[in-house]
C-alpha positions as CSV (number, residue, x, y, z in Angstrom):
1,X,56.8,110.5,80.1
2,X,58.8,111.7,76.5
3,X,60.4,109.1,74.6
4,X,63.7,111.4,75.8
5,X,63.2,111.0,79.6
6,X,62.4,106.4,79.0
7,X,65.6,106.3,77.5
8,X,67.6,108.5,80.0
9,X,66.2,106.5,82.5
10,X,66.5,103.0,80.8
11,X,69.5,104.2,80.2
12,X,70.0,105.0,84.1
13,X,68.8,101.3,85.5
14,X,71.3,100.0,82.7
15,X,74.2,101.3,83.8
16,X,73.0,100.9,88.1
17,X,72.3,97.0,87.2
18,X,76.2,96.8,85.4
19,X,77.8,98.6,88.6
20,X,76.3,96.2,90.7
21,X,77.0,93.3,88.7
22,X,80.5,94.4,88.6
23,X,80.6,95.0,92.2
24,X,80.0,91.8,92.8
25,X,82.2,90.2,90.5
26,X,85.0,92.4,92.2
27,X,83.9,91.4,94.6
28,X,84.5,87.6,94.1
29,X,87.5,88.6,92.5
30,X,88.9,89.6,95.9
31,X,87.4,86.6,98.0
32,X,89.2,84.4,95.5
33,X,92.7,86.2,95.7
34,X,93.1,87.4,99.2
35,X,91.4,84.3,100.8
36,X,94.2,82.1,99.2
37,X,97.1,84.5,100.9
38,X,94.9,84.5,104.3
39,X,92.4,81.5,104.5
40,X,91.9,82.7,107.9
41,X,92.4,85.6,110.2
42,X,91.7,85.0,114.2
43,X,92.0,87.1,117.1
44,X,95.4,87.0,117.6
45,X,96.6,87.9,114.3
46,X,94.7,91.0,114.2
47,X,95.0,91.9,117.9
48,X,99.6,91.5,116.6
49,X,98.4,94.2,113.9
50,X,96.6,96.9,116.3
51,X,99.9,96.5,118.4
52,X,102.2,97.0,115.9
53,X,99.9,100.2,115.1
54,X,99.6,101.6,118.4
55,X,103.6,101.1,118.9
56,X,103.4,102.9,115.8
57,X,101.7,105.8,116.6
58,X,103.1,106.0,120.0
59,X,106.4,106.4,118.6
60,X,105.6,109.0,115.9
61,X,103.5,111.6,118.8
62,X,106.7,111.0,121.4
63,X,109.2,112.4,118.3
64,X,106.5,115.1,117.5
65,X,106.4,116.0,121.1
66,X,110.3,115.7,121.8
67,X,111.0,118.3,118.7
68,X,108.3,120.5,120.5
69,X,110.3,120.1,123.8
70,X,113.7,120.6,122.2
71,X,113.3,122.9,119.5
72,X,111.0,125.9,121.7
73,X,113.3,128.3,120.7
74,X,114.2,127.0,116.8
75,X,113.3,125.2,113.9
76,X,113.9,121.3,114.5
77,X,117.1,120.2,111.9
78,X,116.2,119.1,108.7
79,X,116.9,115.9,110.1
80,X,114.9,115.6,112.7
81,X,112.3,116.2,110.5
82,X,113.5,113.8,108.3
83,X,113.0,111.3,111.3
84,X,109.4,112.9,111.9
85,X,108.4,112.0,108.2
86,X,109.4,108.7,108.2
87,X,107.8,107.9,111.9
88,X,104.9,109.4,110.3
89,X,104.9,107.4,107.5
90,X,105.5,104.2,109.0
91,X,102.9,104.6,111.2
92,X,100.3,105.5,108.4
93,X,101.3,102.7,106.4
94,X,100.8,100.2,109.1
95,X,97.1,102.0,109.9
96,X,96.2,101.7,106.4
97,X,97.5,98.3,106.4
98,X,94.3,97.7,109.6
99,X,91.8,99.4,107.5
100,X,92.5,97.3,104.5
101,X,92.5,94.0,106.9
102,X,89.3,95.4,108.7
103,X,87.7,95.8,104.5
104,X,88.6,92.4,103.8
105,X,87.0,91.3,107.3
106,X,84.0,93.0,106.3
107,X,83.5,92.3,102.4
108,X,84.1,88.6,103.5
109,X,87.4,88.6,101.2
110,X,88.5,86.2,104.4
111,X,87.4,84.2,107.4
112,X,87.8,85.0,110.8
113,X,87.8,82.3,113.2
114,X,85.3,83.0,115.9
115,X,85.9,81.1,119.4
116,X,82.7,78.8,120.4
């Protein structure tokens, strides 16, 4: 092994042992922060976020499919498609919202109370 390719690789473990040293400080960072906002999830909170998701969702394909009904010979309004964004975007904020509450779940940034 060359001088050249010990220090690339020294070089290499340095920087792998810093990522995971800051990955774990984030890490605790996060626990710190969001556990104080949400010292504990349980079933029903999350189950009241998947809801308001699916009602979401729901909402968002029945506009979509209603301009498909209505507008077979036409362009929907600008409008109407104006509508259509912000259903869509209401509904991917709220989705997003699920994944970042599913992260959290999963990092251990909060604690879930599990029934006995």
């Amino acid at each position: 092994m060359s001088e050249h390719e010990f220090d690339d690789e020294y070089r290499l473990r340095r920087h792998r042992q810093f990522v995971l040293e800051l990955e774990r400080e984030i890490g605790q960072i996060n626990r710190t922060i969001v556990h104080e906002r949400m010292p504990e999830l349980n079933r029903e909170r999350c189950l009241t976020l998947a809801t308001l998701v699916a009602r979401s969702r729901a909402a968002y394909l029945d506009l979509a499919l209603e301009l498909g009904r209505t507008s077979q010979d036409c362009l929907p309004e600008d409008s109407r498609i104006v509508e259509l964004r912000e259903a869509r975007r209401r509904f991917e904020e709220l989705r997003d919202a699920f994944a970042a509450m599913e992260r959290a779940i999963e990092c251990g940034y909060v604690d879930v109370a599990v029934p006995d």
